[in-house]
C-alpha positions as CSV (number, residue, x, y, z in Angstrom):
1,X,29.4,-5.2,49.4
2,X,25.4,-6.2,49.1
3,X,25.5,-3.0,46.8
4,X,28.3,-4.0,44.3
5,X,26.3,-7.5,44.1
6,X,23.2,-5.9,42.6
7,X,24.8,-4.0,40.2
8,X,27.0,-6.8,38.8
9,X,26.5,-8.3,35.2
10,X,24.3,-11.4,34.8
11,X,24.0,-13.8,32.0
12,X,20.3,-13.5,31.0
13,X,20.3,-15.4,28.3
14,X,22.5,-18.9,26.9
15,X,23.6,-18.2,23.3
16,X,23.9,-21.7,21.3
17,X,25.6,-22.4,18.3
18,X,25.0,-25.2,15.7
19,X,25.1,-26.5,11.8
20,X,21.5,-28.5,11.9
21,X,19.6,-26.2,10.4
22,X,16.8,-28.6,9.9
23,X,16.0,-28.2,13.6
24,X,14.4,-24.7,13.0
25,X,11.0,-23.6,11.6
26,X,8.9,-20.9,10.2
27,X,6.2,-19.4,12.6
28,X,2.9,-20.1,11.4
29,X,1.7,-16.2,10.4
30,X,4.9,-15.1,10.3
31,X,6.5,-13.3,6.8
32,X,8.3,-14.9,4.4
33,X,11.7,-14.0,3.9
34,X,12.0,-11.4,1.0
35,X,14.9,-11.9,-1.2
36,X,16.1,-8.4,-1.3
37,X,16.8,-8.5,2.5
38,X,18.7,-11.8,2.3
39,X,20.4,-10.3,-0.4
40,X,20.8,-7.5,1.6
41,X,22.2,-9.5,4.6
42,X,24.5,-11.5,2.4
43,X,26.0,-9.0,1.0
44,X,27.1,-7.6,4.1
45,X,28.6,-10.6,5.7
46,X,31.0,-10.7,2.0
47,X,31.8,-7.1,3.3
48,X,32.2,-7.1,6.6
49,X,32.2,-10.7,7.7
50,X,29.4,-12.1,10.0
51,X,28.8,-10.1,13.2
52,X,27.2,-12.3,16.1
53,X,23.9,-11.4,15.8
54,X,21.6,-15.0,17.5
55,X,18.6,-15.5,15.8
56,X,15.4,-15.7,18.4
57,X,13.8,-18.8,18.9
58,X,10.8,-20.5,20.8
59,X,10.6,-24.0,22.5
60,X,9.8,-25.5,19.4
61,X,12.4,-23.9,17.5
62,X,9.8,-21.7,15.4
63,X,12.0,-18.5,14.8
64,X,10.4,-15.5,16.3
65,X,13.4,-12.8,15.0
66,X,16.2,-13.4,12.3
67,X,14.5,-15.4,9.4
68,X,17.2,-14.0,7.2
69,X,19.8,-13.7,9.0
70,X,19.0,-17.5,9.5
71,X,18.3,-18.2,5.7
72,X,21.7,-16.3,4.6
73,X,23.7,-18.6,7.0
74,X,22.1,-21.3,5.9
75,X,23.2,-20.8,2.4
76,X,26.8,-19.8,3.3
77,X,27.0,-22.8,5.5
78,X,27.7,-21.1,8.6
79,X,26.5,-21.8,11.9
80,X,23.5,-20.8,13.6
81,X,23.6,-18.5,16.8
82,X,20.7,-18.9,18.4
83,X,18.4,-17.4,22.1
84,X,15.8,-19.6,22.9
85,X,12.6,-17.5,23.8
86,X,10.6,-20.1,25.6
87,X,7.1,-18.8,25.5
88,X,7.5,-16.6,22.3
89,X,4.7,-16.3,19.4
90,X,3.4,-15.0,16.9
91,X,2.7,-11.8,19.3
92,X,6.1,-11.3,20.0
93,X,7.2,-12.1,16.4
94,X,5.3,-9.0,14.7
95,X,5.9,-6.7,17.8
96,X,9.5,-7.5,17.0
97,X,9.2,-6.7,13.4
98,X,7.8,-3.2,13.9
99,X,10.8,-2.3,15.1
100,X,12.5,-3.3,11.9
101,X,11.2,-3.7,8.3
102,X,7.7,-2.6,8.1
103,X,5.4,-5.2,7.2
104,X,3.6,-4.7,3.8
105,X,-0.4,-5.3,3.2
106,X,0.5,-8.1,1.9
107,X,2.6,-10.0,4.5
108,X,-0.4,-9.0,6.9
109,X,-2.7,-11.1,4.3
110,X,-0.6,-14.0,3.9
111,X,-0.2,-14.3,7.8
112,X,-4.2,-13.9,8.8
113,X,-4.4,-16.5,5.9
114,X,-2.2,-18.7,7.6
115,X,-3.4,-18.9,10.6
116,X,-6.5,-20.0,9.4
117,X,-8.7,-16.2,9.2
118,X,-11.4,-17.4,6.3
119,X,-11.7,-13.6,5.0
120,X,-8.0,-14.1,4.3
121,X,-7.9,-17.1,2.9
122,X,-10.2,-16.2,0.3
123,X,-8.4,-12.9,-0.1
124,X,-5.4,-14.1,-0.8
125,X,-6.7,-17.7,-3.3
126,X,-8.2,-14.4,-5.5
127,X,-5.4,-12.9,-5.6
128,X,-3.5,-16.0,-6.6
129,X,-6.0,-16.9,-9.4
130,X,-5.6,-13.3,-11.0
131,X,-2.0,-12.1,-10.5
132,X,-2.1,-9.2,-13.0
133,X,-4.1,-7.1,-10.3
134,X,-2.6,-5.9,-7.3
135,X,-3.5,-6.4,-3.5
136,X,-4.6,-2.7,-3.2
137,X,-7.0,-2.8,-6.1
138,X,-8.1,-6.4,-5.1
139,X,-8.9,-4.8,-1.5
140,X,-10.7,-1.7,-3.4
141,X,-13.0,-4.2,-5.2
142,X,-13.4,-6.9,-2.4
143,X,-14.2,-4.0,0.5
144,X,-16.4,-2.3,-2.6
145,X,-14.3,0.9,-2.2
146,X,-12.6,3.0,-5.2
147,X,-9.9,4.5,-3.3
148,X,-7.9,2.1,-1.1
149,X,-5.0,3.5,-0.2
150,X,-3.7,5.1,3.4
151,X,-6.2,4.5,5.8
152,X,-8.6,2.4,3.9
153,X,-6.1,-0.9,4.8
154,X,-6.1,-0.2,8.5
155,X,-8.9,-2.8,8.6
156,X,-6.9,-5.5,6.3
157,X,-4.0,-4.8,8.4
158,X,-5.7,-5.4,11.7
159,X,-7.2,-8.5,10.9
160,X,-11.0,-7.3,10.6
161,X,-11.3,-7.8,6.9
162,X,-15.2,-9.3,6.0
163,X,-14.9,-11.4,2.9
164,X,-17.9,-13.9,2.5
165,X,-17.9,-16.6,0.3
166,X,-20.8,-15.4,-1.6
167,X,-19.4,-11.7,-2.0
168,X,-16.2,-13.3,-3.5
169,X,-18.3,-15.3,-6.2
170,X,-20.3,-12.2,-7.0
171,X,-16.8,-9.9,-7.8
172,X,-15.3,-12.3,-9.7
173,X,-17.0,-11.2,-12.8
174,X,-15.3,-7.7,-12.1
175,X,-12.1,-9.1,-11.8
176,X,-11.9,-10.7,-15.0
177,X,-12.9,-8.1,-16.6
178,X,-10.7,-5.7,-15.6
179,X,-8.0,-8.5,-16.5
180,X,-9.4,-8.8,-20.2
181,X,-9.2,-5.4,-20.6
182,X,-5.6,-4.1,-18.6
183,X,-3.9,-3.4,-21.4
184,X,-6.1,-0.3,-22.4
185,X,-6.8,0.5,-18.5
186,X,-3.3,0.9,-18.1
187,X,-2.6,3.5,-21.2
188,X,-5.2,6.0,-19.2
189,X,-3.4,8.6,-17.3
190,X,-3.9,8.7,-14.0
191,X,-4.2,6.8,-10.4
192,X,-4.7,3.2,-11.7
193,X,-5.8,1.9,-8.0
194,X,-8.9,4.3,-8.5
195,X,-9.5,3.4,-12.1
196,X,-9.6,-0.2,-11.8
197,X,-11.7,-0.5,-8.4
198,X,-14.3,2.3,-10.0
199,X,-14.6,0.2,-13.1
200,X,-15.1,-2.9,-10.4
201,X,-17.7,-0.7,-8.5
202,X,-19.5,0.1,-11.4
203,X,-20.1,-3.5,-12.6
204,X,-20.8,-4.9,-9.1
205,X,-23.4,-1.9,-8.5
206,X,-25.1,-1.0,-11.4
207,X,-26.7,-3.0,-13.9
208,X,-24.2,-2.2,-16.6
209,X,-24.3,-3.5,-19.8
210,X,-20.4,-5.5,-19.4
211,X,-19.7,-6.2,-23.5
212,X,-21.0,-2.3,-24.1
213,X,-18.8,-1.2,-21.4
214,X,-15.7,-3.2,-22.5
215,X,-15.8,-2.1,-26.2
216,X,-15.7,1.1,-24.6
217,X,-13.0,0.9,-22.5
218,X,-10.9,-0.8,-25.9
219,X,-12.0,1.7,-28.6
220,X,-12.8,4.7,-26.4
221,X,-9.7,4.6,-23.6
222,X,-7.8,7.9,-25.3
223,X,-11.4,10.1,-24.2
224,X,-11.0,9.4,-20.3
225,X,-9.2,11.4,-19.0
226,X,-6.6,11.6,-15.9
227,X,-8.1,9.9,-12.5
228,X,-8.3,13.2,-10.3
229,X,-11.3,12.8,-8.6
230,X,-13.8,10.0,-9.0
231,X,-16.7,12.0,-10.4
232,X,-14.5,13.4,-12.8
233,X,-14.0,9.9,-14.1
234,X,-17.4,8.2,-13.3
235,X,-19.1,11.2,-15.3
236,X,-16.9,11.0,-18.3
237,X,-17.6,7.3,-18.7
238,X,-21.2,7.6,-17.8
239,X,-20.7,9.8,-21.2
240,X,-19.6,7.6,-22.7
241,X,-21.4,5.0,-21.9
242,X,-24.8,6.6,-22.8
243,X,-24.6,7.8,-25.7
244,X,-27.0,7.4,-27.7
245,X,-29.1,5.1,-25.6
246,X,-32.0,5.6,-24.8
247,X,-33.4,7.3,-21.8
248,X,-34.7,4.1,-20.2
249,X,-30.7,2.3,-21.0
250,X,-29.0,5.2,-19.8
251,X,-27.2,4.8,-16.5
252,X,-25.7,7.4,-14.0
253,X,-22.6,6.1,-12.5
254,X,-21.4,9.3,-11.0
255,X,-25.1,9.8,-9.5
256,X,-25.3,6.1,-8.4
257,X,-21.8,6.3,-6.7
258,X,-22.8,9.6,-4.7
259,X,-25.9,7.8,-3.4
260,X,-23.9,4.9,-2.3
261,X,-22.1,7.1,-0.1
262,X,-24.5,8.6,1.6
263,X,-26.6,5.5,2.2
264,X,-23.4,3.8,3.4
């Protein structure tokens, strides 16, 4: 008898039901709700109908799983199912996601931002006052890197990104320019991630002429050639750049980079 006890079904958790939405709340950190996946989720409850599926909760009603699950009800006007998770955060929230839709770069900078990560912050205010460049060549410039990608966002994702105030005054200038001049950056071939944070690179580490090196990149662009490999494209617009300056004027990006790397 003892043993049948043991093995018999429980309720481990209360499901509640209810229309006042207002009573729920985003996590602080947490993602915001894409619109393809509420889109997504809509469509399938005009498909299928809803399936019971409670949304996760903590005591303060910040929702830990289901934001669009939640937001798609909310718009069709059906109830909310709900689990109440009493000590759940933000902990539990993104261990949670990983199991589902991967988190991009950028939902990791929005929620570092949010709760309060000053590196973030001003990480994601640059990216908000120039929206023409993307987060991966706005990491590549602000981490002083050409090529960002794979492995070189394990430190943005992670939450050790070092932005100082003073860094992020000093890029600025690179920024703009490669904003004023994205129309021609764009019509060269190749891995734009690498162009634009090698142009950045070049003006935050050399003391480049900017005007010269803009009229370059407007009336020259059709002479660099694809991005392969970053000396490749440092040397050709080193080229570029130097002729017919003299020797004293000239300027060796390609050399200057390759120092930088060892000394780093």
């Amino acid at each position: 008898m003892d043993s049948i006890k043991n093995t018999a079904d429980k309720i481990a958790f209360a499901v509640y039901e209810t229309y006042d939405y207002s009573k729920f709340k985003k996590m602080e950190g947490n993602r915001a709700v894409v619109n393809r996946r509420k889109t997504k989720i809509l469509k399938s409850i005009e498909k299928v109908g809803y399936v019971n599926n409670p949304i996760i909760v903590n005591k303060n009603f910040e929702i830990i799983d289901g934001q669009g699950r939640f937001e798609a009800c909310k718009e069709l006007g059906l109830p909310i199912q709900y689990v109440i998770d009493q000590d759940a955060g933000l902990e539990e929230c993104i261990a949670l996601n990983l199991g589902q839709t991967n988190w991009t770069p950028m939902d990791y900078v929005r929620s570092y931002a949010e709760q309060g990560l000053n590196s973030y912050v001003r990480l994601l205010r640059l990216l908000e006052r120039h929206p023409s460049i993307g987060l991966q060549v706005m990491y590549g410039v602000v981490t002083n890197t050409i090529n960002t990608g794979g492995a070189g966002t394990r430190t943005l994702r992670d939450g050790d990104l070092d932005f100082s105030a003073e860094w992020g005054l000093y890029i600025e200038k690179s920024i703009i320019f490669i904003e004023e001049n994205l129309e021609e950056l764009k019509l060269i071939k190749g891995e734009q991630r690498m162009l634009q944070s090698g142009i950045a690179w070049v003006i935050n580490n050399t003391n480049v002429d900017v005007k010269r090196l803009g009229k370059i990149i407007k009336t020259k662009y059709p002479l660099i050639h694809a991005v392969v490999h970053t000396d490749t494209f440092l040397t050709e617009l080193e080229d570029l750049y130097n002729k017919k300056l003299s020797a004293e004027k000239c300027i060796y990006f390609s050399t200057e980079f390759k120092k930088s790397l060892k000394e780093a």
